[in-house]
N, C-alpha and C positions, 0 to 999 in steps of 0.2 A: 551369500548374495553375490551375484557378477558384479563383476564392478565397470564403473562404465566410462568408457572409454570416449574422454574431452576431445584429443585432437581430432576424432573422426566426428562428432558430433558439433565441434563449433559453426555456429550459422554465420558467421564473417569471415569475408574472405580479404583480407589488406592490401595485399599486391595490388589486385584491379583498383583499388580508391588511390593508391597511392599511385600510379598511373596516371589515374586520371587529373591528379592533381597537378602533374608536371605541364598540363596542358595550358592548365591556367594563365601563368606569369609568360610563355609565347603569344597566345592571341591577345593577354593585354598588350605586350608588347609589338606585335604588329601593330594592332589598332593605333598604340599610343605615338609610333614613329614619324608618320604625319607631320601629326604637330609637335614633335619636337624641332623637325628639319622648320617650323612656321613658327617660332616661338612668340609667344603675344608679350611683348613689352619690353621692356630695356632688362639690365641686370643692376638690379639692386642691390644697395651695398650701404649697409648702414641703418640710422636711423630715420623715420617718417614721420611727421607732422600726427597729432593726436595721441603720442609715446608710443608710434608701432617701430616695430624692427622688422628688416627683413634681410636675405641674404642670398641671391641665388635670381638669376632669369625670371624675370615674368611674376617676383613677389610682391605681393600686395601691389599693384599696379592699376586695380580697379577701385581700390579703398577710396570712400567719399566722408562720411563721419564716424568710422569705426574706431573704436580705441583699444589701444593694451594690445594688441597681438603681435604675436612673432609669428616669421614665416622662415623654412630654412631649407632650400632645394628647389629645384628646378619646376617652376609655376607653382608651388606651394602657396595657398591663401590665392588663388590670381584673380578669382571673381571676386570677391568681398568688396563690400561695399559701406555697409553697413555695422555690420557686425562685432561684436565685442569679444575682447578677452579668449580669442582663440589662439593655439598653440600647435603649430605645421610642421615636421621635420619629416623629408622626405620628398622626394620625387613624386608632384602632385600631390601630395598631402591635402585635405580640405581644398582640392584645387575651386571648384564648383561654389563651394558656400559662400554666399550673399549678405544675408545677414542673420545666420545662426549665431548662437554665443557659447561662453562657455565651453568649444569643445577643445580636445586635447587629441591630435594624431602624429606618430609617429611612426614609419615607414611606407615607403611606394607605394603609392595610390591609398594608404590609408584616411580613410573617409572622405575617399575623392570624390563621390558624386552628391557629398551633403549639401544643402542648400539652406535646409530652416531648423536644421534639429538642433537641441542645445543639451550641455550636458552629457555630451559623447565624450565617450575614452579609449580610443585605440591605438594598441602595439604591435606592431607586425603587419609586414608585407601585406596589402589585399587589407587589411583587418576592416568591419566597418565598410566597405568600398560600395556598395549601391545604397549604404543610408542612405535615405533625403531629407525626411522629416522626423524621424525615428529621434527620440529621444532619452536620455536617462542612462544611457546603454554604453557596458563597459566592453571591447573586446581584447586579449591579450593572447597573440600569435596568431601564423601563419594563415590566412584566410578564415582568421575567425570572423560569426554573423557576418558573413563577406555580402550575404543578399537580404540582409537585414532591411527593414523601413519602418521597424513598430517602436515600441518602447520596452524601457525599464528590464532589460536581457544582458546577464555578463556571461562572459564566455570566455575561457581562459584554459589555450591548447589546439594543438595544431588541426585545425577544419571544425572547433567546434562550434555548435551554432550554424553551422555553415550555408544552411540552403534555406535561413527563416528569414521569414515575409511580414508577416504581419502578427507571429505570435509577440504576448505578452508575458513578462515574467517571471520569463527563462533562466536558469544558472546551468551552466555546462562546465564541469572542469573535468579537462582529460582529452586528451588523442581524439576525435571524430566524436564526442559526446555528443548527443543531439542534432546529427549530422543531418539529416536528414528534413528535420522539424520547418515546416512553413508558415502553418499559422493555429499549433496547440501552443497553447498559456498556461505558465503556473509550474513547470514541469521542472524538478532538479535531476540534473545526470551530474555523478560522482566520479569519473573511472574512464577506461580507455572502451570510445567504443558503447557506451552505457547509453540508451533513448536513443541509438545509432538510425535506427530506422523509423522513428516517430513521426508521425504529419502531423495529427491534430486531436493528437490524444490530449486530457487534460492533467492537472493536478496528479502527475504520478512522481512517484520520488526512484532514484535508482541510485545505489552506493555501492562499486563493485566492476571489475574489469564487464566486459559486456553485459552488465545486469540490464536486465531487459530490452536490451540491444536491437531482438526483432520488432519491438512493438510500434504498430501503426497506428491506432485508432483507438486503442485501450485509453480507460482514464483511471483515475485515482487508484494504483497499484503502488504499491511497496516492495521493492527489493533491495536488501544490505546482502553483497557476496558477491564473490566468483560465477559466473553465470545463472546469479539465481534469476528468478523469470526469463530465459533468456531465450526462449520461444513462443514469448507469446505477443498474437498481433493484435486480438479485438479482447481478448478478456479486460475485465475490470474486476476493483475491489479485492483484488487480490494482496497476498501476504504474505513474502518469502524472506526469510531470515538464514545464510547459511550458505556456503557453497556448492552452486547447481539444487539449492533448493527449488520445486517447483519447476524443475528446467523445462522439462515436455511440457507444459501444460502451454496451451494456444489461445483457445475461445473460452476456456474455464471462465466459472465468476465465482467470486466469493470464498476463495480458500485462502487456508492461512497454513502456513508450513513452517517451522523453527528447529533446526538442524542441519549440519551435514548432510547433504542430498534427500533430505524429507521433502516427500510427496514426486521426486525426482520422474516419475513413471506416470502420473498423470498425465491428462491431455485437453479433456471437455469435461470432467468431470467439475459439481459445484458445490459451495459449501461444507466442504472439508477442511476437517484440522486435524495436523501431523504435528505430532512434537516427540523428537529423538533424534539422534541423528542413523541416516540409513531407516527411515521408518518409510515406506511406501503402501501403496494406495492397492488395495485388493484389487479392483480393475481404474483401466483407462478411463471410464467415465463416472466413475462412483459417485452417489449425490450424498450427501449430510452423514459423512461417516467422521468418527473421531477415533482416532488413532493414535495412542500414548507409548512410546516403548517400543521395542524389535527383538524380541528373544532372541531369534537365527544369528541376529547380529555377532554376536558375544557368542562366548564358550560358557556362561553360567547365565543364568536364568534371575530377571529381576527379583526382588521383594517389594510390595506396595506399601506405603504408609500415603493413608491423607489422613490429614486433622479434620474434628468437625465433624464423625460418623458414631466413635466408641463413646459409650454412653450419655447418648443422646436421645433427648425420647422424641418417640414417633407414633402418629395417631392411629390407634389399631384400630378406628373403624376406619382407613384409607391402605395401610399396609400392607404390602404384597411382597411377597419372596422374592429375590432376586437369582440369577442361575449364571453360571458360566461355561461355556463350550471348550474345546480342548485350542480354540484359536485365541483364547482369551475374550470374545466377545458376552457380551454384558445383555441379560434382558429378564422381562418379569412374564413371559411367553414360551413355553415348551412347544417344539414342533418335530415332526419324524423328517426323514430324508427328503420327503416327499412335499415337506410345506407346510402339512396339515398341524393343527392343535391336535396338541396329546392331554391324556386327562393329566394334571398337576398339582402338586400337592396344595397351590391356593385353593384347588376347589373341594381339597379333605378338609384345610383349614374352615373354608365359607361352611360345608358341611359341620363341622366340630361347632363352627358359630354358632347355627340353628341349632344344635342339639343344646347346645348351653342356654341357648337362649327359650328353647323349650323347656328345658329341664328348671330354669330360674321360673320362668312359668310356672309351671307343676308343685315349685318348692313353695311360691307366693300361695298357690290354692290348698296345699296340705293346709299351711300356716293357718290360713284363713277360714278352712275345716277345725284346725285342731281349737283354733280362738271359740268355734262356734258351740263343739263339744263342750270345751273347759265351761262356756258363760250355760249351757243347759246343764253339765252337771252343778253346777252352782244352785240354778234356779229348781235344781227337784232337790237338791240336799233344802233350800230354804221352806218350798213346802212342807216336803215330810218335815220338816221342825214344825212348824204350823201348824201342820196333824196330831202331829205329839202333844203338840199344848193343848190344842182344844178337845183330848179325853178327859170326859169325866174322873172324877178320884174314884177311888175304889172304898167302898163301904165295908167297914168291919162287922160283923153278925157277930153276938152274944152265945157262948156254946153253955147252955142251958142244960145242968148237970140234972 
């Protein structure tokens, strides 16, 4: 079997994202120099009325009956107002929030555009940075959920979560997991790069450096491994176990693959299931095929054992031969080159049925002859007795010397 060759085949390419990400923390920083030279408030230093802290230019400076919060950096906490038990460290940290509660940000601009959400948790630069009302929601690193506003999404590793809006759900852990995602729900990426390219696919699980990394719009997919699923953009239902298992497969639905690059050469094909590893798919689009095993693979050739076959009985008026080809394929259907039904020994066996079943026929109506004979020789042995009694004696005559 070729073996097939990852580095010319991986569908991410990291330089350009990482690029693009340098661009990020300059236009915040333009944007944000403004108002730094315009700083809103005094420099806080110390404790606030209601047990707040703060420490840094422009902290908690709008605070009216908020309690519990610290604030540590330059306008960290600046809007709040209201708000309870928040935790700011950083350059604008929560700078924006009102009267959200409960959140926790730590580093520049981390959750600086929140206003109402509560129950945020962000670390790292950017982290969290367009919540508003998003709540629930854990980020940890480098512009993680950075355009987040939904809920209940942790995201832990540098861009993950990165470009979500209003999904729901979410777990990202790993380098650009989920990078992409703006508003699918429910979805877990595992790994560097994993759900990389997802919008609004739903309920798909990925465990495994780029597992399913192209997918758009697919939902409820499964991949554990090294680029298992890792071309595919609308399939769903899928089921990839194994490194680069199922790799090709794009619009496929419904295959399940468990091995070492099983099913690896698919594309559109659906409803298949591969288990071995290096077992692949007789064509690119094959529908409902099962595939156990890889001879070529190996230098020696399997042995089968399933339980549950050897003496076990089976209804012989339903039972049919079963046949196997030199490809290993399985069926109870003989055919030529050409397609056609060949005649098969099921229909010597159906023949041998009718004969037997003729023949138990035949043997019933002997039987039922021979009952009729035996009950007539009966009935003429009882007349002639009959006959026999009802002669006269026999008269002796006098021999009259």
């Amino acid at each position: 079997m070729k073996a097939i060759v990852l580095s010319t085949r991986s569908p991410i390419r990291r330089s350009s994202l990482q690029r693009g990400f340098l661009l990020i923390p300059l236009v915040l920083v333009c944007f944000g120099l403004a108002p730094i030279a315009q700083a809103v408030g005094p420099d806080t230093d110390g404790s606030i009325p209601g047990s707040n802290n703060g420490e840094g230019i422009g902290v908690l400076v709008s605070r009216t009956t908020g309690i519990w919060n610290t604030g540590t950096g330059f306008e960290a906490l600046n809007h709040l107002t209201a708000g309870n038990q928040n935790t700011a460290t950083g350059l604008r940290a929560l700078t924006n929030d009102f009267n959200g509660g409960y959140n926790t940000a730590t580093g520049v601009y981390s959750l600086s555009s929140n206003t109402g959400g509560f129950f945020n948790s962000a670390t790292g630069a950017y982290a969290l940075a367009s919540n508003t009302i998003g709540s629930d929601n854990t980020a940890n690193g480098y512009a993680a959920l950075y355009r987040n506003t939904a809920d209940a999404n942790t995201a832990t590793g540098f861009a993950a979560l990165h470009g979500n809006t209003t999904g729901d759900g979410n777990t990202a852990l790993g380098t650009f997991a989920l990078f992409t995602n703006t508003d699918g729900s429910f979805n877990n990426a595992v790994g560097d790069s994993a759900l990389l390219s997802n919008v609004t696919g739903t309920f798909n699980n990925a465990h495994g450096r780029q597992a399913l990394t192209s997918n758009v719009d697919g939902s409820e997919n499964n991949a554990m491994g090294d680029l298992a699923l890792s071309s595919n953009t609308s399939g769903g239902t899928n089921t990839a176990v194994g490194d680069d298992a199922l790799f090709s497969v794009t619009t496929g639905n419904s295959n399940t693959a468990l091995g070492d690059e099983a099913g690896s050469n698919l594309v559109d094909g659906e409803g298949n299931i591969y288990i071995g590893a290096q077992v692949q798919a007789g064509a690119t689009d094959e529908l409902q095929f099962i595939r156990i095993g890889n001879d070529t693979a190996f230098a020696f050739p399997y042995d089968t054992f399933i339980a549950g076959i050897f003496d076990r009985a089976v209804d012989v008026g339903t039972a049919v031969p079963v046949f196997v080809d030199d490809t290993g394929k399985l069926g109870t259907i003989l055919v030529d080159a050409a397609g056609n039904k060949v005649a098969t020994p099921q229909a010597m066996l159906n023949e041998s049925r009718n004969q037997q079943k003729r023949i138990a026929e035949l043997e019933g109506t002997v039987a039922r002859l021979a009952g009729m004979v035996k009950e007539q020789a009966a009935q003429i042995q009882k007349v002639s007795a009959q006959l026999e009694m009802s002669k006269p004696a026999p008269h002796l005559v006098a021999n009259k010397q």
